[in-house]
C-alpha positions as CSV (number, residue, x, y, z in Angstrom):
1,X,-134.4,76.7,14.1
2,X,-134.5,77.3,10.4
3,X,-135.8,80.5,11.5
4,X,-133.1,81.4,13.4
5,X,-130.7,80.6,11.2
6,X,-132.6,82.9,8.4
7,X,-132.2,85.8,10.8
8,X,-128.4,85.2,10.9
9,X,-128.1,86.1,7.7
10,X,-130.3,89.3,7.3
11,X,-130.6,90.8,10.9
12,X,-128.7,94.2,11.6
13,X,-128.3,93.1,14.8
14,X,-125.5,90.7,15.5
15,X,-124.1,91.5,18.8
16,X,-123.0,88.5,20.9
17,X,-124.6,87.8,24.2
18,X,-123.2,84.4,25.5
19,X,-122.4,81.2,22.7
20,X,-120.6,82.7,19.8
21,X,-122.9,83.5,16.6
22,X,-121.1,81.7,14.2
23,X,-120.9,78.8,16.2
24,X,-124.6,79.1,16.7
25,X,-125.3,79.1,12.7
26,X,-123.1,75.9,12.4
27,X,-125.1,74.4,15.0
28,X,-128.4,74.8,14.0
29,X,-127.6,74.4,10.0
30,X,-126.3,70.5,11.2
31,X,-128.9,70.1,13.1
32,X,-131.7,70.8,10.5
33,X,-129.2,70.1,7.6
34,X,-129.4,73.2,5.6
35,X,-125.8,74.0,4.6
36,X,-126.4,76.7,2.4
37,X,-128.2,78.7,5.1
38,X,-125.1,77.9,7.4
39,X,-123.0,79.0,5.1
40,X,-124.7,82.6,4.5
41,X,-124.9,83.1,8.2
42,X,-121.1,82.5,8.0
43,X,-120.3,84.5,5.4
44,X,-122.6,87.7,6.7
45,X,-120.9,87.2,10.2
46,X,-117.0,87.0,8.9
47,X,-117.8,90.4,7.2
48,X,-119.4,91.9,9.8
49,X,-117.0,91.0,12.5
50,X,-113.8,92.2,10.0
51,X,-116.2,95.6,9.9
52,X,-117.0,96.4,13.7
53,X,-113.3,95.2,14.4
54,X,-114.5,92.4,16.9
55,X,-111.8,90.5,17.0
56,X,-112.7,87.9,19.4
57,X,-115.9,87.0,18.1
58,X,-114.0,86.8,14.8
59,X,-111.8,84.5,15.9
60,X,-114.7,81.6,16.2
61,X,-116.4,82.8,12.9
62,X,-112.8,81.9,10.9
63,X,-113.3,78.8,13.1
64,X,-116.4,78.0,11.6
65,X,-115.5,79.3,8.3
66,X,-113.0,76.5,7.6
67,X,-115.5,73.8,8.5
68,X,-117.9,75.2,5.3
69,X,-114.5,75.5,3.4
70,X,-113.6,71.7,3.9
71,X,-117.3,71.0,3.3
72,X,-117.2,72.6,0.0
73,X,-113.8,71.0,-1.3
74,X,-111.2,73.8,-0.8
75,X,-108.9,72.4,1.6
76,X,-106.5,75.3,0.9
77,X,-109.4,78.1,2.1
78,X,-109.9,76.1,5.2
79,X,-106.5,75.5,6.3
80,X,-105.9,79.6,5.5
81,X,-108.2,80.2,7.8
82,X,-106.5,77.9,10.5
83,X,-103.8,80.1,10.3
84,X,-105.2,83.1,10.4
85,X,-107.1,82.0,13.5
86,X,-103.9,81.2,14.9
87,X,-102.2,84.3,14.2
88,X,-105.5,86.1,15.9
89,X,-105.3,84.0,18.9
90,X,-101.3,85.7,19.0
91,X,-102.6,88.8,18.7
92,X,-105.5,89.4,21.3
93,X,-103.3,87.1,23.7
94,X,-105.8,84.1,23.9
95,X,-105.8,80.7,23.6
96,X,-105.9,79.2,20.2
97,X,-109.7,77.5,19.5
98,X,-108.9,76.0,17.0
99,X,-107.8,72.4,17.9
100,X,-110.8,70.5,17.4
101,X,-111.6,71.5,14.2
102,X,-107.9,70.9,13.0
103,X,-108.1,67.4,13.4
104,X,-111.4,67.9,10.9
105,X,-109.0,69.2,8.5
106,X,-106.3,66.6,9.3
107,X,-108.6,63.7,9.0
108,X,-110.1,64.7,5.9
109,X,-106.6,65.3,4.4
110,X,-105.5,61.9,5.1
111,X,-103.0,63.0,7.5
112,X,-103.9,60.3,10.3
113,X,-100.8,60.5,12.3
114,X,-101.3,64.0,13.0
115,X,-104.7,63.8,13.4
116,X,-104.6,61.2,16.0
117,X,-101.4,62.8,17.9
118,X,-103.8,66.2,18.0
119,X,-106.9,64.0,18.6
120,X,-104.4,62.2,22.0
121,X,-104.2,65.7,23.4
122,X,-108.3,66.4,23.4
123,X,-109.8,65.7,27.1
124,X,-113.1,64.3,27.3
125,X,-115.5,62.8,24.9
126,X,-115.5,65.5,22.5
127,X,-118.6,64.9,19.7
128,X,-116.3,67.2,17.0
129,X,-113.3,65.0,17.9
130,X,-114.8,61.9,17.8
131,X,-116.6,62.8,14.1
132,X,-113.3,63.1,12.7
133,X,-112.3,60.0,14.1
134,X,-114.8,58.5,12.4
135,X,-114.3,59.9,9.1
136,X,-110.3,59.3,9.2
137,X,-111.7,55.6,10.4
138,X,-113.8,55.2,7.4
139,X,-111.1,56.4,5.4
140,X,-109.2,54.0,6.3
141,X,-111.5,50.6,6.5
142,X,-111.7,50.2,9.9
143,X,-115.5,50.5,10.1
144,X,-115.6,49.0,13.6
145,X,-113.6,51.7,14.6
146,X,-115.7,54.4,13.0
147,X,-118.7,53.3,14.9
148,X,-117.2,53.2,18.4
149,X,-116.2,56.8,17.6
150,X,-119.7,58.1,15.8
151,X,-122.2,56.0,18.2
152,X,-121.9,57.6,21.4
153,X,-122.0,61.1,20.2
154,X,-125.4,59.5,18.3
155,X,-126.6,58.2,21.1
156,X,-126.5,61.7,23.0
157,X,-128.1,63.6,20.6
158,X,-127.2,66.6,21.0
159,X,-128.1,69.6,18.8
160,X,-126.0,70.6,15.8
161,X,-123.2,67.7,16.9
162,X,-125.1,64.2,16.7
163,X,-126.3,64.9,13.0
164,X,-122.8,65.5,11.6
165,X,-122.2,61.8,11.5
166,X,-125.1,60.1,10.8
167,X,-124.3,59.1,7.0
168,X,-121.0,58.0,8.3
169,X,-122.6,56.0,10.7
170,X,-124.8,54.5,7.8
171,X,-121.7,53.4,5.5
172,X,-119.7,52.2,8.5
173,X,-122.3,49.8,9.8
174,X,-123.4,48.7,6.1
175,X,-119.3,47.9,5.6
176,X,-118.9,46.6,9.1
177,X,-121.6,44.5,8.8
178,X,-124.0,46.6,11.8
179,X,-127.0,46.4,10.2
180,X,-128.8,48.1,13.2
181,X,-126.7,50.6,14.1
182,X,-126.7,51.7,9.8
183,X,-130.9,51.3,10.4
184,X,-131.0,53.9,13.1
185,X,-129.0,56.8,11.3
186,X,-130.9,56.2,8.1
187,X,-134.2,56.2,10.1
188,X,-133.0,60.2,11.2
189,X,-131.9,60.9,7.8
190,X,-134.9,60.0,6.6
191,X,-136.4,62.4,8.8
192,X,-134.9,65.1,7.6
193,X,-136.5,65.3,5.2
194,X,-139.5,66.6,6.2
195,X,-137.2,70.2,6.6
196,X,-137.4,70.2,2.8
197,X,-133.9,69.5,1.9
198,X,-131.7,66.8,0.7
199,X,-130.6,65.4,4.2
200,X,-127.1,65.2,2.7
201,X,-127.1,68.8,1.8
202,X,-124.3,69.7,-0.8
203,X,-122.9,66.4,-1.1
204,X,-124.4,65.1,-3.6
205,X,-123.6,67.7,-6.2
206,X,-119.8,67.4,-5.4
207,X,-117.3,66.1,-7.6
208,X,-117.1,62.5,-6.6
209,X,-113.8,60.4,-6.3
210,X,-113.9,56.6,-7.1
211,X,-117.7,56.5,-7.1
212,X,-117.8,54.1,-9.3
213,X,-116.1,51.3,-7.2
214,X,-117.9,52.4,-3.8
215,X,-121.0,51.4,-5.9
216,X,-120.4,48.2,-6.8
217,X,-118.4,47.5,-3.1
218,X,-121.7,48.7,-1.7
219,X,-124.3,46.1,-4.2
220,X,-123.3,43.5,-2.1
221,X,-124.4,45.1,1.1
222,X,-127.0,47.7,1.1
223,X,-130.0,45.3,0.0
224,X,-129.3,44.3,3.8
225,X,-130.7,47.6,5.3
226,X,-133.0,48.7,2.3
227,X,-133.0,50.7,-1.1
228,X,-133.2,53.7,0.5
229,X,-129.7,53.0,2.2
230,X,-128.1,53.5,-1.5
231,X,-129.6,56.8,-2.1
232,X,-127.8,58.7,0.8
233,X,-124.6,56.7,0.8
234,X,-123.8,56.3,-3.4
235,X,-123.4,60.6,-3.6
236,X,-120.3,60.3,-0.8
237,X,-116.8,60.5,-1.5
238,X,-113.9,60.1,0.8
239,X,-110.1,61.1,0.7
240,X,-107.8,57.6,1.0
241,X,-104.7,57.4,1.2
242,X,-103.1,56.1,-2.2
């Protein structure tokens, strides 16, 4: 898979066949957790799409690209996208895709009223959806409610959507007191390792907002589920409503 993604980034040949490209990259670098290979796949695809004039395959890429804009921190990036997505979907006289990662944006902006009014209008267990559920859930304290939301998408497993929320899943059940649940996503975090990256990618290196008193909230707890627990939940940082 790591492979794969490589080749998204250096291939000439990026013509789509069936699943969208970008949405392919984004796939695969959650799954294996490399979001700097993601990211390049991303970036090669937006400029080759704005190049060939593909216009519907763009459409996804800009999709895509304001996930690894909200990932990095520049919430004004990702939302630009949004709306240029938006405007694309005008143009070409499609439907706009962009509804599920919206609430992404929503959530991590600490807008939960819209994010639950555009999360009400999703059908079907949606993995995205529910992964910003849980992270506007955590945001909030209700860590109950972030693991109803993160554990069925875990339990599925499916490629590139059940690793997105598997450090959530180990704060909200250290918090909420679900040792075993917190035990099970640290186990697959652990093995990602053996791909050779941090299995919480760029987070760590990002600025971090009231680390200091997650820390000493978390003392308390994460002896419960082990020492490594504190190593992959002490880098996060969450947007909460002041």
């Amino acid at each position: 898979m790591r492979g794969a993604l490589a080749a998204l980034g250096t291939d000439e040949n990026l013509t789509e066949e069936g699943l969208p490209l970008a949405a392919i990259s984004m796939f695969a670098a959650d799954d294996v957790w490399d979001d700097e290979g993601g990211r390049r796949a991303w970036e090669r695809l937006e400029a080759y799409d704005r190049a060939h004039g593909a216009l519907g395959a763009l459409r996804s890429t800009l999709m895509v690209g304001a996930t690894w804009e909200l990932r990095a921190g520049r919430f004004d990036a990702a939302e630009a996208l949004h709306d240029e997505m938006a405007e694309l979907s005008d143009v070409v006289g499609q439907p706009h895709p962009g509804g599920v990662q919206r609430i992404e944006f929503l959530a991590w902006s600490g807008r939960e009223a819209e994010a639950r009014a555009m999360a009400a209008q999703v059908t079907g267990a949606d993995d995205l959806t529910m992964n910003s559920l849980t992270v506007l859930e955590i945001s909030l304290g209700h860590y109950g409610e972030a693991l109803a939301w993160a554990l069925p998408s875990f339990e599925r497993d499916s490629p590139g959507l059940a690793a997105r929320s598997l450090h959530e899943i180990v704060e909200a059940g250290v918090r909420g007191g679900d040792d075993n649940a917190a035990k099970a996503a640290l186990a697959r975090l652990e093995g990602a390792r053996h791909g050779g990256r941090h299995p919480l990618g760029p987070w760590p290196a990002r600025p971090l907002q009231g680390a200091d008193v997650r820390r000493r909230a978390g003392r308390g707890v994460l002896p419960r589920i082990g020492g490594p627990a504190r190593h992959h939940l002490a880098p996060q940082a969450r947007v909460r409503p002041r």
